[in-house]
N, CA, C and O atoms as a MOPAC input file, in Angstrom:
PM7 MOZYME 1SCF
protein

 N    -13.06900 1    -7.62500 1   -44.25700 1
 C    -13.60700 1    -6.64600 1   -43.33900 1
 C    -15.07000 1    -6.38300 1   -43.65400 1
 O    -15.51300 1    -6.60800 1   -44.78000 1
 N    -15.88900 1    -5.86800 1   -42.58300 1
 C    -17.23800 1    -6.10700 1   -42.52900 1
 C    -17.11600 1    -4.35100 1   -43.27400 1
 O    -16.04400 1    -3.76700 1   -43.11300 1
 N    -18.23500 1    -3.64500 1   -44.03600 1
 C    -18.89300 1    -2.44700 1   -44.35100 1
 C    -19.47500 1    -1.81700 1   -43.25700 1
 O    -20.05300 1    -2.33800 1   -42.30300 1
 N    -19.26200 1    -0.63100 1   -43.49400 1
 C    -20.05400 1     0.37400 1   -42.55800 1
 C    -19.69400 1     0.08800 1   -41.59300 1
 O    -20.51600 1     0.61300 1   -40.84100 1
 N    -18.85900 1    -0.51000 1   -40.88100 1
 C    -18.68700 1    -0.74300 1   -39.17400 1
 C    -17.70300 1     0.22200 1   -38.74400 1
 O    -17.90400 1     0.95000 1   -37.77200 1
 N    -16.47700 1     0.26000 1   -39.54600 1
 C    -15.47100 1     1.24200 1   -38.96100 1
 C    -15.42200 1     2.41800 1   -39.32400 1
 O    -15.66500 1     2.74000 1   -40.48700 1
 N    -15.04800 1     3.40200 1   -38.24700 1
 C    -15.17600 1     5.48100 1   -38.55500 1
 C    -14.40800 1     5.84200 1   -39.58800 1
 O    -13.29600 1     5.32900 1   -39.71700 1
 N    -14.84100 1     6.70500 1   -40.41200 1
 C    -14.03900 1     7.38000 1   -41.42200 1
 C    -12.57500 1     8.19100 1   -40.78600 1
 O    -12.41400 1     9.13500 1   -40.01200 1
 N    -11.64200 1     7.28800 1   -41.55100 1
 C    -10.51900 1     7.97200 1   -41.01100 1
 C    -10.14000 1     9.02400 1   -41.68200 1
 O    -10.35700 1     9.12800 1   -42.89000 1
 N     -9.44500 1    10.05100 1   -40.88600 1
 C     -8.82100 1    11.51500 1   -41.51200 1
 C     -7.53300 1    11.17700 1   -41.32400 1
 O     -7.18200 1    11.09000 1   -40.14700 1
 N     -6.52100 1    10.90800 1   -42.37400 1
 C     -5.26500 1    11.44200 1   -42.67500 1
 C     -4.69000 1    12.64900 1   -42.01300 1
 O     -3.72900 1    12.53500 1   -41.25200 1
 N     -5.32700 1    13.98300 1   -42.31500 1
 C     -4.73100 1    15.09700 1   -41.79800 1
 C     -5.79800 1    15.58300 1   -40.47500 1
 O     -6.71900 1    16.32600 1   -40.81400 1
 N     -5.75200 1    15.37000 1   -39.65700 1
 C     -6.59400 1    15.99400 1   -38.61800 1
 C     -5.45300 1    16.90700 1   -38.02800 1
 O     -4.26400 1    16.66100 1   -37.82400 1
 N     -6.35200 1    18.26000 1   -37.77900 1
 C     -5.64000 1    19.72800 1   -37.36100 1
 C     -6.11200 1    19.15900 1   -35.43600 1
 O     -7.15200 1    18.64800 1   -35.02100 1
 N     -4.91800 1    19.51800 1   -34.74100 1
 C     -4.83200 1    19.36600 1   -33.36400 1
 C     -4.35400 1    20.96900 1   -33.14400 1
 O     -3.43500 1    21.46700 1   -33.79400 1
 N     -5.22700 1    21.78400 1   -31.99300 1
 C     -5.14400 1    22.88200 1   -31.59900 1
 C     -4.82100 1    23.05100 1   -30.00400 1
 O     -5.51400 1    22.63800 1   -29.07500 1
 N     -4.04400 1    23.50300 1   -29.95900 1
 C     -3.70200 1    23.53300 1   -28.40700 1
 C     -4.17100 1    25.10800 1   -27.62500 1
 O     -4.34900 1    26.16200 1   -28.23500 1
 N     -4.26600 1    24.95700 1   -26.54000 1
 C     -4.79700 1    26.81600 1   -26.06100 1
 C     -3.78100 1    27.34800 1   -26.00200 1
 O     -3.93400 1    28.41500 1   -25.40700 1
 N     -2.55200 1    27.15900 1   -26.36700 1
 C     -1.66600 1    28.04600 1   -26.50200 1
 C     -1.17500 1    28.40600 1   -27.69300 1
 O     -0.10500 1    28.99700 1   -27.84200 1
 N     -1.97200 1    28.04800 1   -28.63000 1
 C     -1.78800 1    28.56700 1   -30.19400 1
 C     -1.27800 1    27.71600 1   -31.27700 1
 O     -1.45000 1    27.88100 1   -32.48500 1
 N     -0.50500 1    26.60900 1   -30.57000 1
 C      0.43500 1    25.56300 1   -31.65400 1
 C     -0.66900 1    24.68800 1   -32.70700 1
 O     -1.78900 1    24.56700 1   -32.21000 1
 N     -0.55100 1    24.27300 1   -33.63400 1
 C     -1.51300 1    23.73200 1   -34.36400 1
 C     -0.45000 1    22.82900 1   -35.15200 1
 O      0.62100 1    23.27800 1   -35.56100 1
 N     -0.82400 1    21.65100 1   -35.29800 1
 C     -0.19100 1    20.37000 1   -35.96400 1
 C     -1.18800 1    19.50900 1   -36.47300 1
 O     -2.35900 1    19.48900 1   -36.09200 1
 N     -0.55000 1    18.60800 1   -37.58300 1
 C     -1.35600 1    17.38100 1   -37.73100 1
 C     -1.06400 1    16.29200 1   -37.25400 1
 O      0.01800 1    15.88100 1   -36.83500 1
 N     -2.48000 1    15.60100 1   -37.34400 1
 C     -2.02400 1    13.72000 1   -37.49400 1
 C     -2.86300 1    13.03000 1   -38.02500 1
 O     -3.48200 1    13.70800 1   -38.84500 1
 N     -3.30100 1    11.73400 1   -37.96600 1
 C     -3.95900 1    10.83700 1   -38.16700 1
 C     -5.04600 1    10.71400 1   -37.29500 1
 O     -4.80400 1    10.50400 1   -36.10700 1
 N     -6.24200 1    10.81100 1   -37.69700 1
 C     -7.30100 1    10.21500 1   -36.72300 1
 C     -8.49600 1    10.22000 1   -37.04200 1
 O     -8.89200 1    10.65400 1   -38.12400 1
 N     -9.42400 1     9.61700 1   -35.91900 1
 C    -10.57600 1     9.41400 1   -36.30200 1
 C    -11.70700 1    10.38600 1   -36.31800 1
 O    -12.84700 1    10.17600 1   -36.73400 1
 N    -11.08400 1    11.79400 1   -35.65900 1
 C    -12.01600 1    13.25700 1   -36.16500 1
 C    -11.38600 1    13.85600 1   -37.26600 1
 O    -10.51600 1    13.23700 1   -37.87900 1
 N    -11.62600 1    14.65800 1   -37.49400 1
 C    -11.25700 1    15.81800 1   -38.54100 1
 C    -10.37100 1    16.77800 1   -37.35200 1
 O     -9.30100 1    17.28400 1   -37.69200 1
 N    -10.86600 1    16.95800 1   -36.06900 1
 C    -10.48000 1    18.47800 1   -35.69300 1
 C    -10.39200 1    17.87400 1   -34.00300 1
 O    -11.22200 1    17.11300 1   -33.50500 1
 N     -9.45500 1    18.30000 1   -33.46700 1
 C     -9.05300 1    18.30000 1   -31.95300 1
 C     -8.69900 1    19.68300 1   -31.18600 1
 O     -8.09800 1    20.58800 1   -31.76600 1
 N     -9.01300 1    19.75200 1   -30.17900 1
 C     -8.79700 1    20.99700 1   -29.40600 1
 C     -8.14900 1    20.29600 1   -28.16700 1
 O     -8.54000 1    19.18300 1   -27.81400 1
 N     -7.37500 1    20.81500 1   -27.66000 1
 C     -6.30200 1    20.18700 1   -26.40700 1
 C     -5.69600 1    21.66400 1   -25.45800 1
 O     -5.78000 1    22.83100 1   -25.83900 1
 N     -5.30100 1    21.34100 1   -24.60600 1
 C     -5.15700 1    22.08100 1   -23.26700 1
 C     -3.28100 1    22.45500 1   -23.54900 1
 O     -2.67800 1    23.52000 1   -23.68100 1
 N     -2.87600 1    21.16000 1   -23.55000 1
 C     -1.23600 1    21.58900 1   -23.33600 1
 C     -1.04600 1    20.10400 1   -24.30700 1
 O     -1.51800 1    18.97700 1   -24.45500 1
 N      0.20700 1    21.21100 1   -24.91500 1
 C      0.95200 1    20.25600 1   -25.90700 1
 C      2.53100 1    20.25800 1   -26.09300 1
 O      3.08300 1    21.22800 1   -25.57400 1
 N      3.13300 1    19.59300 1   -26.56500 1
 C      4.80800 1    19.61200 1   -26.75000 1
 C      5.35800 1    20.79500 1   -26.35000 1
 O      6.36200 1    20.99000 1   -25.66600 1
 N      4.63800 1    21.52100 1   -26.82100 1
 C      5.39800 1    22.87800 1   -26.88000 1
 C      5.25700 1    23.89800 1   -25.73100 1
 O      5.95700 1    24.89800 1   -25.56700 1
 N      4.02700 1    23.39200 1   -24.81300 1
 C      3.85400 1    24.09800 1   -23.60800 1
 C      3.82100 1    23.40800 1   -22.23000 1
 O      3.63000 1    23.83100 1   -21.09000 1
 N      4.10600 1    22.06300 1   -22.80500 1
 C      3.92000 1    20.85500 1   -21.57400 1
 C      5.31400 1    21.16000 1   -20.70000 1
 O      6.39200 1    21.09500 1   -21.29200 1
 N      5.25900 1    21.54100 1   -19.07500 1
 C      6.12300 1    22.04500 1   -18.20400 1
 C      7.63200 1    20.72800 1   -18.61000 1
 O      8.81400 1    21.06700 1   -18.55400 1
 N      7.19300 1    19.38900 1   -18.96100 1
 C      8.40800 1    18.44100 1   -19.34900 1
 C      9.35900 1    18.62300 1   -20.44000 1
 O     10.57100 1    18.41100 1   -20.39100 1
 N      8.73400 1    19.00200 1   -21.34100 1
 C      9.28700 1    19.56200 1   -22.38200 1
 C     10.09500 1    20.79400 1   -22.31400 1
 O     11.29700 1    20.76800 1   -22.57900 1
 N      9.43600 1    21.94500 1   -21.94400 1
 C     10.17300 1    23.27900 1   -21.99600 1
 C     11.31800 1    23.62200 1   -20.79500 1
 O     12.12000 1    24.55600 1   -20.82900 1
 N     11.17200 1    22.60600 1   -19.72300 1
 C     11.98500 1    22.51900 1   -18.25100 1
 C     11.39500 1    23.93700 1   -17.64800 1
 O     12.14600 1    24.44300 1   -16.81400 1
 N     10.24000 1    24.63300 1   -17.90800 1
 C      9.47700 1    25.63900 1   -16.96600 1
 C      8.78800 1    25.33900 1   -16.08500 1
 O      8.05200 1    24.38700 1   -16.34700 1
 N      8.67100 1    25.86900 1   -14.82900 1
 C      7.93700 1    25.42300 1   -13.23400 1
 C      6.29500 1    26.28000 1   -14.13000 1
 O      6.22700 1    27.42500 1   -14.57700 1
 N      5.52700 1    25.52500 1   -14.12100 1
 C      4.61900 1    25.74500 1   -14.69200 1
 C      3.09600 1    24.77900 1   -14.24200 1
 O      2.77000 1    23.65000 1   -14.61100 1
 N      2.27700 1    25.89700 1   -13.17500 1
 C      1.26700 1    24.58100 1   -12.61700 1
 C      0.20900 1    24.42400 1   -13.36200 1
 O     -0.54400 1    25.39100 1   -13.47100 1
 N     -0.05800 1    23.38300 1   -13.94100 1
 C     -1.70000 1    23.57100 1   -14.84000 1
 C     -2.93600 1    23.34400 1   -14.05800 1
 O     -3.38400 1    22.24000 1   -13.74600 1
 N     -3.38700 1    24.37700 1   -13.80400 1
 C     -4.58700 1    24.28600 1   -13.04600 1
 C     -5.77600 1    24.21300 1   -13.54500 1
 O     -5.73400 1    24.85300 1   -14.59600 1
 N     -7.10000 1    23.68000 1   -13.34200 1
 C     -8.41300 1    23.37600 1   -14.35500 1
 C     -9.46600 1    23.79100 1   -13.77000 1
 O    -10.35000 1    24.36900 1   -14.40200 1
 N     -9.54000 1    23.56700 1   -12.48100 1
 C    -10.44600 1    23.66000 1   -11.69300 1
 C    -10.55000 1    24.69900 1   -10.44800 1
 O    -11.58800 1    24.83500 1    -9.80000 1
 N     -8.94300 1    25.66000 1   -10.10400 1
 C     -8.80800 1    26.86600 1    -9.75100 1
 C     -8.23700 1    26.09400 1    -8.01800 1
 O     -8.17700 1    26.74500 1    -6.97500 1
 N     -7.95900 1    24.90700 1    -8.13100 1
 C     -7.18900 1    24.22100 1    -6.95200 1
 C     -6.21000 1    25.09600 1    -6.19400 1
 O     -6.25800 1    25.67200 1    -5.10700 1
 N     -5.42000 1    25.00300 1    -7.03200 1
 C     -4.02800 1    25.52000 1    -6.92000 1
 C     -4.32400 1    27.10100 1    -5.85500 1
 O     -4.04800 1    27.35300 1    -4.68200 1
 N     -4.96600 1    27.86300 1    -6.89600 1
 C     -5.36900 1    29.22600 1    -5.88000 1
 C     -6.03800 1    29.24400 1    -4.57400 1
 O     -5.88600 1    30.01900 1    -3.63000 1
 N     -7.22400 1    27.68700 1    -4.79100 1
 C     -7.52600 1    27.85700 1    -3.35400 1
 C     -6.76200 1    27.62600 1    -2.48500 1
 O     -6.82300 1    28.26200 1    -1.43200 1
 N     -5.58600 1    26.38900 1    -2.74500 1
 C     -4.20200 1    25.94100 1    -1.50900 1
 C     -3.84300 1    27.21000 1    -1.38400 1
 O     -3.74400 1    27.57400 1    -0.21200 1
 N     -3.51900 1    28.33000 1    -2.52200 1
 C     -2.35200 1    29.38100 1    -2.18200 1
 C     -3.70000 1    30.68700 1    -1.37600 1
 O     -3.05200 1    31.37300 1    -0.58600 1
 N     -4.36700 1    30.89000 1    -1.37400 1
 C     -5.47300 1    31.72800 1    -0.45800 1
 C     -5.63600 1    30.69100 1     0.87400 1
 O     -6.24100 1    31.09100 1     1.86900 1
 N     -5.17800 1    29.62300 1     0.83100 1
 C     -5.67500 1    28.91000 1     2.57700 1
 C     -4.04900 1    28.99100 1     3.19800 1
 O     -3.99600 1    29.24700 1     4.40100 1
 N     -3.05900 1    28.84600 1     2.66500 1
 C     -1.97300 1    29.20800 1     3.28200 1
 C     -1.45100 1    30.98400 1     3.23600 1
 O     -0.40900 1    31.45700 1     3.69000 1
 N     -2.22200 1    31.47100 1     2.75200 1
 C     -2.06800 1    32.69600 1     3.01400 1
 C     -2.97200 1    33.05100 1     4.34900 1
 O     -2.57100 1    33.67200 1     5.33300 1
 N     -3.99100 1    32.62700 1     4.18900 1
 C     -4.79600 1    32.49000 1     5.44400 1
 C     -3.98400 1    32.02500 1     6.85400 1
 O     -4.29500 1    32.53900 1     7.92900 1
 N     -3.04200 1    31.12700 1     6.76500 1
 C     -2.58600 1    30.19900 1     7.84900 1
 C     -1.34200 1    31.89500 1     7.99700 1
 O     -1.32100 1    32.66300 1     8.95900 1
 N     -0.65300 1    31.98000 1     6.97000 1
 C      0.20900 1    32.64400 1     7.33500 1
 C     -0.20300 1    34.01600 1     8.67300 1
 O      0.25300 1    34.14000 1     9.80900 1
 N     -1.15200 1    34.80400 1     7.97300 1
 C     -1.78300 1    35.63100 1     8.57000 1
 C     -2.30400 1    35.56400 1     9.97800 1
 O     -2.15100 1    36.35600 1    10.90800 1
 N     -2.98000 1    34.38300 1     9.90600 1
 C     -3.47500 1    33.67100 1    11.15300 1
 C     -2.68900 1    33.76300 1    12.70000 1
 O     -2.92900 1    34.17100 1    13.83600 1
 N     -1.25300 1    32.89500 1    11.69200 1
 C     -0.35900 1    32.94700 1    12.79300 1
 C     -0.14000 1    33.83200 1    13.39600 1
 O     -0.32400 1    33.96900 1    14.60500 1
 N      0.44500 1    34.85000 1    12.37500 1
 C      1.40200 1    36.45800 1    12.74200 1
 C      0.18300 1    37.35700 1    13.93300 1
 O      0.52600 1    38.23900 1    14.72000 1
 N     -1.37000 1    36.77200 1    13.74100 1
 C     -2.01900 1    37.58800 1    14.73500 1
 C     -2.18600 1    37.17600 1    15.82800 1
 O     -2.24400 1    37.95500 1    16.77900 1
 N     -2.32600 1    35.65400 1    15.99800 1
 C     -2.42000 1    34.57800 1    17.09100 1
 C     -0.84200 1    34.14100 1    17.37600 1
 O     -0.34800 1    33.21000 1    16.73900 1
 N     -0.23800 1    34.72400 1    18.17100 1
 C      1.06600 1    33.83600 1    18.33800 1
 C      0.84700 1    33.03100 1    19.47600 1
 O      0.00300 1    33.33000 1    20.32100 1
 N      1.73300 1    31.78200 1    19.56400 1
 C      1.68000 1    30.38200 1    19.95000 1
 C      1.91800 1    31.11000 1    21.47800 1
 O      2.84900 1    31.86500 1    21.75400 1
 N      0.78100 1    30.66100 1    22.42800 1
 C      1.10500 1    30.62100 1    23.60300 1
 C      2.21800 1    29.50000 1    24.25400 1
 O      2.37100 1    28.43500 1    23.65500 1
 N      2.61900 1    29.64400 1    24.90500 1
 C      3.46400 1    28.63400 1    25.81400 1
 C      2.97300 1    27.72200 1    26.77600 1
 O      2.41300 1    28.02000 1    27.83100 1
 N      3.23800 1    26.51300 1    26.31500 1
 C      2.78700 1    25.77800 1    27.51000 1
 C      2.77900 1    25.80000 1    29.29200 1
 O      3.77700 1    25.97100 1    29.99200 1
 N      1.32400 1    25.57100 1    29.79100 1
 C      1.81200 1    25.70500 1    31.03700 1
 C      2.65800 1    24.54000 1    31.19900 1
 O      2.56400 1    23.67600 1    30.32700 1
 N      3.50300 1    24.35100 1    32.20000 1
 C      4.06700 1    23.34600 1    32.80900 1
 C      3.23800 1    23.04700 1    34.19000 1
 O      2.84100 1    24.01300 1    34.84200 1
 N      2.97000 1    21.68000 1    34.64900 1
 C      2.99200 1    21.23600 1    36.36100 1
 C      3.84000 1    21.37300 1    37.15800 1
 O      4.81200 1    20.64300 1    36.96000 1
 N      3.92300 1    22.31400 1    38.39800 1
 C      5.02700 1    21.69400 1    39.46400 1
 C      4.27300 1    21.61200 1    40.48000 1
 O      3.20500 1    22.17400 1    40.71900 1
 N      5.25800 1    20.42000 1    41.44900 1
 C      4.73400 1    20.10300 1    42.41900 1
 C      5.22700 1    20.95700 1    43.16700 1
 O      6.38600 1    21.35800 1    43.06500 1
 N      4.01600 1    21.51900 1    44.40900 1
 C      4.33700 1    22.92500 1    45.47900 1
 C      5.13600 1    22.02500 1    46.67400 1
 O      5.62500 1    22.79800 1    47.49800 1
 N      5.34900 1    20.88500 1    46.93100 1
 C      5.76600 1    20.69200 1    48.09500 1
 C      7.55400 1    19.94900 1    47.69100 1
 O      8.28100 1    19.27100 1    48.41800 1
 N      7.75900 1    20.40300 1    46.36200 1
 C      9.16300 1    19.97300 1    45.53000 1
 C      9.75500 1    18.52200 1    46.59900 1
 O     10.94400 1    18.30600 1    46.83400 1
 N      8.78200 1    17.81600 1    47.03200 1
 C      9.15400 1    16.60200 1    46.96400 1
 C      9.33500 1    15.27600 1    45.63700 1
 O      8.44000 1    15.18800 1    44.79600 1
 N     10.14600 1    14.63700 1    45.60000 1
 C     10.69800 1    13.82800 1    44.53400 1
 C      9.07500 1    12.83400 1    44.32700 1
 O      8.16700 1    13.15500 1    45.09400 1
 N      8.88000 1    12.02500 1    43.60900 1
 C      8.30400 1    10.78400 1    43.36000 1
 C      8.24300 1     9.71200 1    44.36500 1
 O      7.24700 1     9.42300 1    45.02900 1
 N      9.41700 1     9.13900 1    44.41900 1
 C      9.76900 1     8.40300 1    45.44100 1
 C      9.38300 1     8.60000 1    47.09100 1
 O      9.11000 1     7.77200 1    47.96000 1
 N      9.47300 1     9.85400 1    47.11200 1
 C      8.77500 1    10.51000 1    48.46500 1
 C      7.33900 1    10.52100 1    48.68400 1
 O      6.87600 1    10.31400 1    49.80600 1
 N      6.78200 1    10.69800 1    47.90700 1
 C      5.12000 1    10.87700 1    47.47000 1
 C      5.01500 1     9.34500 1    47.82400 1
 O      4.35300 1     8.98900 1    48.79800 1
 N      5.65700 1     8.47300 1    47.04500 1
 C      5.09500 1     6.75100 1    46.90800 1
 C      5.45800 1     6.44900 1    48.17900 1
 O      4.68800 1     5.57900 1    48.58500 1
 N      6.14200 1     6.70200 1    48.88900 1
 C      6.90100 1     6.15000 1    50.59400 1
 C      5.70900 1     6.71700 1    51.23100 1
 O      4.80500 1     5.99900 1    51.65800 1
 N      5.69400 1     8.05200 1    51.30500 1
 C      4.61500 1     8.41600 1    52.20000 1
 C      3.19500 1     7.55900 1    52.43600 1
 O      2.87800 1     7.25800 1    53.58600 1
 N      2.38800 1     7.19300 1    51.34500 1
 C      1.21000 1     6.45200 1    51.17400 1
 C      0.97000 1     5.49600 1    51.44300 1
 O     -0.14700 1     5.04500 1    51.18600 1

């Protein structure tokens, strides 16, 4: 093996999750910070649990709250329908011409 080429490895590197869990492992930092881990990942615990990062989620749930609202003030008019005023058939119309 060549010198100086490969990162100093850490044996014990501390992994921190935002929900408080802290473990080790092997790696090539000393120190990791992470979002969701074993212990809070929705697969693991079988909890309906949405991870949101970027505040997505709230904007879908504020635009269908919007739609909801929307509706309840605008209700769905009814279509007009066509009728013909002289309630002759099709066939009558095409004979005539």
């Amino acid at each position: 093996m060549k010198k100086d080429i490969h990162p100093k490895y850490f044996e014990k590197a501390t992994v921190t999750c935002a929900c408080g869990n802290t473990f080790t492992v092997s790696a090539s930092k000393p120190q990791f910070f992470i979002e969701v881990c074993y212990k809070c990942h929705p697969l693991f615990t079988g909890e309906e649990r949405l991870v949101d990062i970027k505040g997505q989620v709230d904007k879908f749930k504020q635009k269908q709250e919007f739609a909801r609202t929307y509706q309840a003030a605008h209700p769905k008019k009814e279509a007009k329908t066509k009728t013909r005023t002289s309630g002759k058939s099709l066939k009558d119309l095409l004979a005539e011409s």
